[in-house]
Every structure is written in structure tokens, then in C-alpha cells.
C-alpha positions, 0 to 999 in steps of 0.5 A: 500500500502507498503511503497516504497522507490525509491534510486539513486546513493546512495540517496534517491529519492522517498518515497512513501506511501498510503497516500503520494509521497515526493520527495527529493532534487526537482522535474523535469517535462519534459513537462505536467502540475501539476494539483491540486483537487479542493480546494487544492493548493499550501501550505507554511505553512514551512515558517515564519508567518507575524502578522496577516496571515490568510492562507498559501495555494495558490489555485487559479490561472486566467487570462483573458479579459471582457468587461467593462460596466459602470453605469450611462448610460455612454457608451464605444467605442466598440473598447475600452472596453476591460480590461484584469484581473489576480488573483493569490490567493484572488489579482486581477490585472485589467488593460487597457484602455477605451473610453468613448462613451457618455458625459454627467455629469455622474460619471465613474464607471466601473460595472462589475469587475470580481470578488467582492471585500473582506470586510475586517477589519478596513478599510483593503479592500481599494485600490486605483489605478492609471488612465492616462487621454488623450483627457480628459477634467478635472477641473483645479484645479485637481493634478491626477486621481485614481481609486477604490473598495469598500467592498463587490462590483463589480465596479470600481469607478474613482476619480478627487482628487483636490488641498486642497479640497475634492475629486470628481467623475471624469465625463464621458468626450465624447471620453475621454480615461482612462488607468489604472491598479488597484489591489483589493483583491477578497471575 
């Protein structure tokens, strides 16, 4: 194909080549979609490089809601099991609330996270979000809950961190509610 050029007003608009189409000074749509091969995304490679980066190409984008199940045998109330999930890239965002169904002495953990966690170096895949109890018995001696991932898995494990002590597994409390929001980078 021949190299054409598309002008306006005295400037250059398109270049187009076999290989390529640059637009200069922006682009429009009016209405559609741009849609990317698979593999291919969005690159920003022209920007400055932080110590450490590994890639500069966004090439992943979803939204979405599933059910949560948990280990352990704990059980959910059907009308409060759902959570929704977003992934920008390798970050994932999960959040929501759940019910517990069951009582019991089991820990809570959700088994079922939408994608698998990354193992990264150095202890670089750790996360930790944070949970809001309500109608929620807890030890008295606990400052907050959280939640968190682990390498290489699909559960989400939730934590009753204490005063001065060790941290425990937060125990499935019958009717208990959790709300959290909790970010993890995908594998």
C-alpha cells in the first residue's frame, strides 16, 4: 500500500501506511467502540519508567458479579452472596457484602475469587483489605477486621487482628454480615 497522507486546513491529519494509521493532534469517535486483537492493548511505553516496571501495555479490561462460596462448610444467605469484581490490567477490585448462613467455629474464607492471585517477589503479592462487621459477634479484645490473598490462590481469607497479640481467623458468626472491598493483583 502507498503511503497516504490525509491534510486539513493546512495540517496534517492522517498518515497512513501498510503497516500503520497515526493520527495527529487526537482522535474523535462519534459513537462505536475501539476494539483491540487479542493480546494487544493499550501501550505507554512514551512515558517515564518507575524502578522496577515490568510492562507498559494495558490489555485487559472486566467487570462483573459471582457468587461467593466459602470453605469450611460455612454457608451464605442466598440473598447475600453476591460480590461484584473489576480488573483493569493484572488489579482486581472485589467488593460487597455477605451473610453468613451457618455458625459454627469455622474460619471465613471466601473460595472462589475470580481470578488467582500473582506470586510475586519478596513478599510483593500481599494485600490486605478492609471488612465492616454488623450483627457480628467478635472477641473483645479485637481493634478491626481485614481481609486477604495469598500467592498463587483463589480465596479470600478474613482476619480478627487483636490488641498486642497475634492475629486470628475471624469465625463464621450465624447471620453475621461482612462488607468489604479488597484489591489483589491477578497471575
Amino acid at each position: 500500500m502507498a503511503l497516504t497522507k490525509v491534510r486539513g486546513a493546512g495540517a496534517e491529519g492522517l498518515t497512513l501506511s501498510s503497516t500503520s494509521l497515526t493520527v495527529a493532534n487526537g482522535l474523535t469517535l462519534s459513537d462505536g467502540d475501539v476494539t483491540l486483537a487479542s493480546g494487544h492493548g493499550v501501550s505507554f511505553a512514551s512515558t517515564s519508567d518507575g524502578t522496577g516496571m515490568s510492562a507498559e501495555l494495558m490489555d485487559d479490561y472486566e467487570e462483573g458479579v459471582f457468587t461467593a462460596t466459602l470453605d469450611n462448610s460455612v454457608t451464605l444467605h442466598s440473598s447475600a452472596d453476591s460480590l461484584a469484581y473489576t480488573k483493569i490490567g493484572r488489579q482486581v477490585m472485589v467488593c460487597g457484602q455477605i451473610r453468613i448462613s451457618s455458625s459454627g467455629s469455622s474460619a471465613v474464607i471466601i473460595n472462589n475469587l475470580p481470578f488467582t492471585s500473582m506470586d510475586g517477589a519478596d513478599q510483593s503479592e500481599y494485600t490486605f483489605g478492609i471488612a465492616r462487621l454488623y450483627e457480628y459477634n467478635m472477641p473483645s479484645d479485637s481493634k478491626y477486621v481485614g481481609c486477604y490473598t495469598v500467592a498463587s490462590d483463589t480465596r479470600l481469607y478474613f482476619t480478627n487482628v487483636r490488641d498486642d497479640s497475634t492475629t486470628d481467623p475471624l469465625l463464621s458468626d450465624q447471620n453475621g454480615y461482612l462488607m468489604f472491598t479488597c484489591s489483589y493483583f491477578a497471575a
